[in-house]
C-alpha positions as CSV (number, residue, x, y, z in Angstrom):
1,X,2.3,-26.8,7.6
2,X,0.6,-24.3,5.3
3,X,0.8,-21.1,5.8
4,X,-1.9,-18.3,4.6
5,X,-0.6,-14.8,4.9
6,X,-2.9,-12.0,4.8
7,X,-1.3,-8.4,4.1
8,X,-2.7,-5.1,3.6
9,X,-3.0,-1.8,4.7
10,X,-5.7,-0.6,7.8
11,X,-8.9,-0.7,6.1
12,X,-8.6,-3.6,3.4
13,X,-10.6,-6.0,5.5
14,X,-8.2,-8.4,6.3
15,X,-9.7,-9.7,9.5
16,X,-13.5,-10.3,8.5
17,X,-12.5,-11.8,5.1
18,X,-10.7,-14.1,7.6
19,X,-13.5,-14.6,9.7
20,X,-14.9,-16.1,6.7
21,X,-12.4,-18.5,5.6
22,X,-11.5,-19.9,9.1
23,X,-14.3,-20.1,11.4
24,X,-12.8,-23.3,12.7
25,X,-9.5,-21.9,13.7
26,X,-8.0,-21.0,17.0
27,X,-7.5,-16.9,17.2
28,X,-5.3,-15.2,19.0
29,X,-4.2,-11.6,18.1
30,X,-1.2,-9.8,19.5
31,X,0.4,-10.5,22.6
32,X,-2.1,-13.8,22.6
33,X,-0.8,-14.7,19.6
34,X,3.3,-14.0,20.4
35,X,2.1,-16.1,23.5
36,X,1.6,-18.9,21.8
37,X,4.1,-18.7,19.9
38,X,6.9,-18.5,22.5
39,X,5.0,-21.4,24.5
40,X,5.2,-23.5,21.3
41,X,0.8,-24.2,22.2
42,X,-1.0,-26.4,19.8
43,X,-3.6,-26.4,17.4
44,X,-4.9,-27.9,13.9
45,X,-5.5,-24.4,13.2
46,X,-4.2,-21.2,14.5
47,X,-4.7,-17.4,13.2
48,X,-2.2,-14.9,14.1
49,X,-3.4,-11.7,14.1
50,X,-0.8,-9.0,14.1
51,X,1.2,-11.1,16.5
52,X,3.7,-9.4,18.9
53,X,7.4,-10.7,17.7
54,X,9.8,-9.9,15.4
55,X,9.5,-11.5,12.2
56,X,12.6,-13.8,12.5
57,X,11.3,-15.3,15.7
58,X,8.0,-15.9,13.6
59,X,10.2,-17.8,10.6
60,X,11.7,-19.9,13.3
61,X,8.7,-21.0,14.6
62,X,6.4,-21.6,11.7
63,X,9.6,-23.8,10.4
64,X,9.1,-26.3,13.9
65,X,5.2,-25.8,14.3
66,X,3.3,-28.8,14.3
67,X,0.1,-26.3,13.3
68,X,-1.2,-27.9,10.4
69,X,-2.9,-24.5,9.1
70,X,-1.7,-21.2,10.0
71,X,-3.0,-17.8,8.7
72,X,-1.2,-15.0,9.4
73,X,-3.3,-11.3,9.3
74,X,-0.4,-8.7,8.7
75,X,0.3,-5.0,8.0
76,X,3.9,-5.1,6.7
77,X,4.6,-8.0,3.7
78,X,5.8,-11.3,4.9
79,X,7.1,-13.6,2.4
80,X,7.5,-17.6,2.9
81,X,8.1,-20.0,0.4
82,X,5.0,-22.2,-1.1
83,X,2.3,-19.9,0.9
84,X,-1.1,-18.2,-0.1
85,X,-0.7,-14.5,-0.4
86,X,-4.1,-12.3,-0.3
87,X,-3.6,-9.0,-0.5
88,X,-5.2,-5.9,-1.9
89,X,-6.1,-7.0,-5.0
90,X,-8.0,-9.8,-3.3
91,X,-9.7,-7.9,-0.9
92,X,-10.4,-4.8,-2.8
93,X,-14.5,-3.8,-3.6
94,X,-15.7,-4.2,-6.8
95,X,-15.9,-1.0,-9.0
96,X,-19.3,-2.1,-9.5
97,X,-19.9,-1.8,-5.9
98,X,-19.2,1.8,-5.2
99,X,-19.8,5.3,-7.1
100,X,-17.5,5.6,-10.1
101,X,-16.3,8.8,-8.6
102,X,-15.4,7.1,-5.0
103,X,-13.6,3.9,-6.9
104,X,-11.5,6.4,-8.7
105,X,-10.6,8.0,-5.6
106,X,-10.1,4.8,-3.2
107,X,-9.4,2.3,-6.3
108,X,-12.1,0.0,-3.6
109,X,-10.0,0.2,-0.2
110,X,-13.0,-0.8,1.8
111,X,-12.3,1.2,4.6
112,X,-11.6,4.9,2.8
113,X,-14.5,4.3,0.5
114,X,-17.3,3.8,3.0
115,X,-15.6,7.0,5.1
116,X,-15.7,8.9,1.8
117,X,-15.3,12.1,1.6
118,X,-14.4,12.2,5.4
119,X,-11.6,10.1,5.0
120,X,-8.6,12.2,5.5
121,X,-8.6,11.2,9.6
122,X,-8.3,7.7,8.9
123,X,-5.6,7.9,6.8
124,X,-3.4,10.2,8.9
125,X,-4.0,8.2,12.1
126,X,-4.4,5.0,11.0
127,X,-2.9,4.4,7.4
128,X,0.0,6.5,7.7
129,X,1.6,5.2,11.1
130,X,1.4,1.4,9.6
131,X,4.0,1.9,7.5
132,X,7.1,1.5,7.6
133,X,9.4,5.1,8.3
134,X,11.1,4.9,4.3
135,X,7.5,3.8,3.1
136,X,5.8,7.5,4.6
137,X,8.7,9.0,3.5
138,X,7.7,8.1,-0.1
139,X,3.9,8.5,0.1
140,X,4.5,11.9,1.4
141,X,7.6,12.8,-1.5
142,X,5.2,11.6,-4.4
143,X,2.0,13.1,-2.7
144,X,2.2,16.2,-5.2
145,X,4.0,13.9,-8.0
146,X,2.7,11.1,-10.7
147,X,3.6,7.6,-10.7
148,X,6.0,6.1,-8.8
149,X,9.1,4.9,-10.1
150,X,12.6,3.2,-8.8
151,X,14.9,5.8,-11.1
152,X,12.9,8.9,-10.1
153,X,13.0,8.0,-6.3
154,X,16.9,7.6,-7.0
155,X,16.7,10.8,-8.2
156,X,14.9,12.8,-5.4
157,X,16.5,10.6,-2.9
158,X,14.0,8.6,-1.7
159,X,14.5,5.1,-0.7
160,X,13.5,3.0,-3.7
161,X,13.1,-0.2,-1.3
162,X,9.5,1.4,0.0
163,X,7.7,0.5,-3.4
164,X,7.8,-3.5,-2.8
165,X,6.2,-2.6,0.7
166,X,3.3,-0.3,-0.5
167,X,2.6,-1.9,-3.9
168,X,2.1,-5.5,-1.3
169,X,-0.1,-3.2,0.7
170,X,-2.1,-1.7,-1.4
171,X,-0.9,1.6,-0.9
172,X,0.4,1.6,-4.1
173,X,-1.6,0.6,-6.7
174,X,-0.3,0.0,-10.7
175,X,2.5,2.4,-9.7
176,X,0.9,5.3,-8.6
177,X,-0.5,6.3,-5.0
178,X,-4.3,5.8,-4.0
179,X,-5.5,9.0,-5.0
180,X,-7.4,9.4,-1.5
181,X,-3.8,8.8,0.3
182,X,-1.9,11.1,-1.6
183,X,-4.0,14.1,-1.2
184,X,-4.8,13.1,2.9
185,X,-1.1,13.7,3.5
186,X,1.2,17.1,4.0
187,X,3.8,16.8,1.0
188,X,7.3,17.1,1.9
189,X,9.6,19.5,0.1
190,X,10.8,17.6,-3.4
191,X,12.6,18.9,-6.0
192,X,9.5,19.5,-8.7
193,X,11.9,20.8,-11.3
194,X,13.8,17.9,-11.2
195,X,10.9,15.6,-11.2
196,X,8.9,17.4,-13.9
197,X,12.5,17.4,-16.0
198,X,12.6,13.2,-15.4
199,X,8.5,12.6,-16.4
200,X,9.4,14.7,-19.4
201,X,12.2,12.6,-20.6
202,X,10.6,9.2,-19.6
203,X,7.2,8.9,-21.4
204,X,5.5,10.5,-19.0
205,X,4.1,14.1,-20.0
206,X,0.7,14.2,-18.4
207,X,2.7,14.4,-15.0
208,X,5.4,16.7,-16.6
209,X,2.7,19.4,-17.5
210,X,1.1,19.2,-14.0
211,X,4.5,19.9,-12.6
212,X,5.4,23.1,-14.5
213,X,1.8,24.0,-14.2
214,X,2.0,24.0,-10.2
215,X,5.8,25.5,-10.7
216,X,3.8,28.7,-12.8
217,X,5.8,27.7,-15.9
218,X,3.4,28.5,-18.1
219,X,6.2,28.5,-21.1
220,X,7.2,25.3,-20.6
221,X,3.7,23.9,-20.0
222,X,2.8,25.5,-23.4
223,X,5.6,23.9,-25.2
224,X,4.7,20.6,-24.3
225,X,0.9,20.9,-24.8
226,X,1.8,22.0,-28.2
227,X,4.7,19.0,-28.8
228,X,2.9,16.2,-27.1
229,X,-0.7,17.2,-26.3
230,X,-2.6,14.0,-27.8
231,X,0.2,11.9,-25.4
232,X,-1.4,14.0,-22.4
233,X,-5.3,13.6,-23.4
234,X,-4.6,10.2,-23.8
235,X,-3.3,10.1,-20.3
């Protein structure tokens, strides 16, 4: 059996880039496709979009399937051993394919750039409820922030775990948030001392001077312009 796997947010296109590839295949999406699952049906080659079971039930049945091609279109990560992964990356538009000023926003997540700028909807009733609880805790911690990072998260006491699921679903992108995500979203209340304190001492300054700029601490700010300014333009 080999197994395709499909993962990304709302909005990357999973579903017509699979179109594409398997216009052969037998498709059954949801409770069609948990259906024939849990009636063990038959075919050379089955898509499973978002299917309706738990992902354990899913293992146990790809590993007794006599499905010789199975492509699985997903929202949350799945991992099995020796299958293709296309995600985000894969999926993705082109910079060339969009304004330089909407690709620096969207980083080409199909779906937010051809809404843009009226994208904010879609992300709070579409993007945001696909995630996982601990993943829209962090998007919504690190909303105001900079990059992403496992110690800082440690340090503001949000669950760490969340990166591997929005870095797989594009959410995340080279560490840092899809700019059009972070500023859809209502930040929760973070400790922004403490964060602009732990970009400071971990190579980060660029986010450290945004943080005492939004905290008014125009001292502070100064200080590090004038210690490591050429750091920050470069950033």
């Amino acid at each position: 059996m080999r197994l395709t796997v499909v993962a990304a947010a709302p909005g990357y296109g999973k579903t017509e880039t699979v179109r594409r590839r398997s216009r052969q295949a037998r498709w059954c999406a949801g409770e069609a496709a948990a259906d024939f699952i849990r009636t063990r049906r038959w075919a050379p080659q089955v898509v499973l979009d978002e299917p309706s079971v738990p992902p354990d039930e899913l293992r146990e049945w790809l590993k007794r399937t006599p499905c010789e091609q199975v492509t699985l279109i997903t929202r949350t990560p799945f991992e099995w051993e020796n299958s293709e992964q296309i995600g985000p990356a894969e999926l993705a538009l082109a910079e060339s394919a969009v304004a330089p000023e909407v690709y620096r926003a969207t980083l080409g997540w199909p779906a937010l750039a051809r809404r843009w700028p009226d994208h904010e909807a879609y992300v709070l009733a579409t993007v945001l409820p696909a995630l996982s609880a601990k993943a829209r805790h962090l998007v919504t911690a690190f909303a105001r922030l900079g990059p992403v990072r496992r110690a800082l998260c440690v340090e503001l006491g949000v669950d760490p775990a969340a990166i591997v699921e929005l870095t797989r679903l594009g959410v995340l992108v080279d560490g840092a948030l899809v700019p059009a995500v972070a500023e859809s979203v209502e930040p929760v209340a973070v400790n922004y001392q403490r964060a602009a304190n732990w970009y400071a001492r971990n190579g980060h300054p660029a986010a450290a001077a945004h943080l005492h700029d939004r905290l008014g601490q125009h001292r502070s700010l100064a200080t590090l312009l004038d210690e490591r300014g050429s750091e920050i333009l470069q950033a």
